[in-house]
C-alpha atoms as one frame of an Amber mdcrd trajectory, in Angstrom:
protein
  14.050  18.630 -16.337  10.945  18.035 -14.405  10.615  15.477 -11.916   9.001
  12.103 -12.502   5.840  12.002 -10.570   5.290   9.668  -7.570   2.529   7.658
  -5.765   2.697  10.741  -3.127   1.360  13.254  -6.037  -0.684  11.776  -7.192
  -2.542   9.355  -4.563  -5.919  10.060  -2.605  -5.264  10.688   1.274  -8.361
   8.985   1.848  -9.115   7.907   5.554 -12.307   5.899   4.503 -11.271   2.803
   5.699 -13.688  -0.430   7.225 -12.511  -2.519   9.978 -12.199  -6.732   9.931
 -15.601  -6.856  11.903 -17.627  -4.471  10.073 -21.006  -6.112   8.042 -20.803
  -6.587   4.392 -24.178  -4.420   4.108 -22.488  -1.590   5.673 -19.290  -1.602
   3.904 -21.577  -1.321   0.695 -23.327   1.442   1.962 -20.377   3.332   2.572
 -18.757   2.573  -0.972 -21.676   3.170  -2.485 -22.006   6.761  -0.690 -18.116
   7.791  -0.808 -18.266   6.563  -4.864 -15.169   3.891  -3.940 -14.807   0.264
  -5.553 -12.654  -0.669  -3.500 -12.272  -0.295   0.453  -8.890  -0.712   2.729
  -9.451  -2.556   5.548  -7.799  -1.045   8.375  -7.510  -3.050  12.098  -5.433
  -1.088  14.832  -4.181   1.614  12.219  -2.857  -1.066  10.264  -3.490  -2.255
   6.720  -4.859  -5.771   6.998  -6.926  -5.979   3.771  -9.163  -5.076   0.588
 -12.477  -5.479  -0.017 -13.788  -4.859  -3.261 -17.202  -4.732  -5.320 -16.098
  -8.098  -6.869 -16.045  -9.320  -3.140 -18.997  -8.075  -2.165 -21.050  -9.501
  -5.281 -19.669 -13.051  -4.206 -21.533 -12.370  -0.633 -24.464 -11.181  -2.330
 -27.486 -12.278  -0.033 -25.628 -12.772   2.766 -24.148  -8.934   3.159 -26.348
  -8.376   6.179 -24.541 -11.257   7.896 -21.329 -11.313   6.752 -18.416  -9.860
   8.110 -15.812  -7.968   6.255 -12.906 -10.473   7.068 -15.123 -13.264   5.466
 -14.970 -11.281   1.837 -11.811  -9.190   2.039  -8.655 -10.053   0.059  -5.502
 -10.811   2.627  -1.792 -10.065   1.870  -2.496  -6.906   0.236  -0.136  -5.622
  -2.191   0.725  -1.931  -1.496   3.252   1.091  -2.640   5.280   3.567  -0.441
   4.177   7.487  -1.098   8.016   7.391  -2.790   7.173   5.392  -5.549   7.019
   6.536  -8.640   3.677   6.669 -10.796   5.005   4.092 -13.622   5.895   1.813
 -10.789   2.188   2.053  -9.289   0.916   1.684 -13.060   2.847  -1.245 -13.677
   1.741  -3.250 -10.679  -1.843  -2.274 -11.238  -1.360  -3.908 -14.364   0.750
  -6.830 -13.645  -1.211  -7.927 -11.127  -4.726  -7.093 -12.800  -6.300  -5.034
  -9.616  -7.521  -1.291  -9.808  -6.054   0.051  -6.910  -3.045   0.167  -4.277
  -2.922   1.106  -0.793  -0.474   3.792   0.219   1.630   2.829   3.209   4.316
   4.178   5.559   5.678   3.507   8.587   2.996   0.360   8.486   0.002   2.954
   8.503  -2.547   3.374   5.676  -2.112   7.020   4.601  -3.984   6.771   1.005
  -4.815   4.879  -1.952  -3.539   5.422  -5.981  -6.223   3.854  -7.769  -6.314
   2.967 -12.014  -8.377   6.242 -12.551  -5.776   8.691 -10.411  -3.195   7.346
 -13.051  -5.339   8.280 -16.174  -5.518  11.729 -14.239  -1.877  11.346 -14.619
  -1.696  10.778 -17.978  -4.188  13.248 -19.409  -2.654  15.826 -17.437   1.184
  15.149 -19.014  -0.618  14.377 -22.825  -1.990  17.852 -21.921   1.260  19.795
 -20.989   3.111  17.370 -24.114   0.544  19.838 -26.302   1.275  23.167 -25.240
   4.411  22.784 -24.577   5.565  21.236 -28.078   5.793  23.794 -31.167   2.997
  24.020 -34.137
């Protein structure tokens, strides 16, 4: 029997983060460059919010003077590495976002995102083929 996978296997331990005070502009460079639509936001060590693409688009002409805690999203849902995958895939889905923060111990150690979970998937359809007769 093999083990049901969990947020932990599958997750990116990603430490690019953006603090409360960082500029819009800058937080878009630095999605833009690291290929991420969405960004933790990360004050002390701890998780205090998201910023996504959609947030940034609402700030659009102001991103050189706006800070990130004026666009972010507060009260950030989030998933323990211990999870399991379907848990993280059903919260993506419930609450219609695209990705999760990974926390423990109240520190931001990485982020299960929509696209790690299709990873996820194509990788068991893959092993259901070879590993079913015909």
């Amino acid at each position: 029997m093999t083990k049901e996978p969990t947020v932990g296997d599958i997750m990116r331990r990603s430490a690019v983060t953006t603090a409360p005070h960082h500029i819009l502009a800058d937080a878009q460079e630095l999605m833009s460059r690291e290929g991420m639509h969405q960004l933790p936001v990360v004050e002390n060590g701890t998780l205090v919010g998201m910023l996504s693409d959609r947030d940034l688009h609402a700030h659009s002409g102001y991103l050189d003077r706006t800070k990130v805690d004026a666009a972010m999203t507060y009260g950030v849902i989030s998933v323990s590495p211990t999870e399991t995958a379907q848990h993280a895939a059903r919260v993506l889905i419930e609450r219609r976002i695209n990705a999760l923060p990974v926390v423990e111990d109240d520190r931001l150690i990485g982020i299960v995102t929509k696209t790690d979970l299709l990873r996820l998937l194509v990788s068991l359809l893959e092993r259901l083929r070879t590993d079913s007769p015909g």
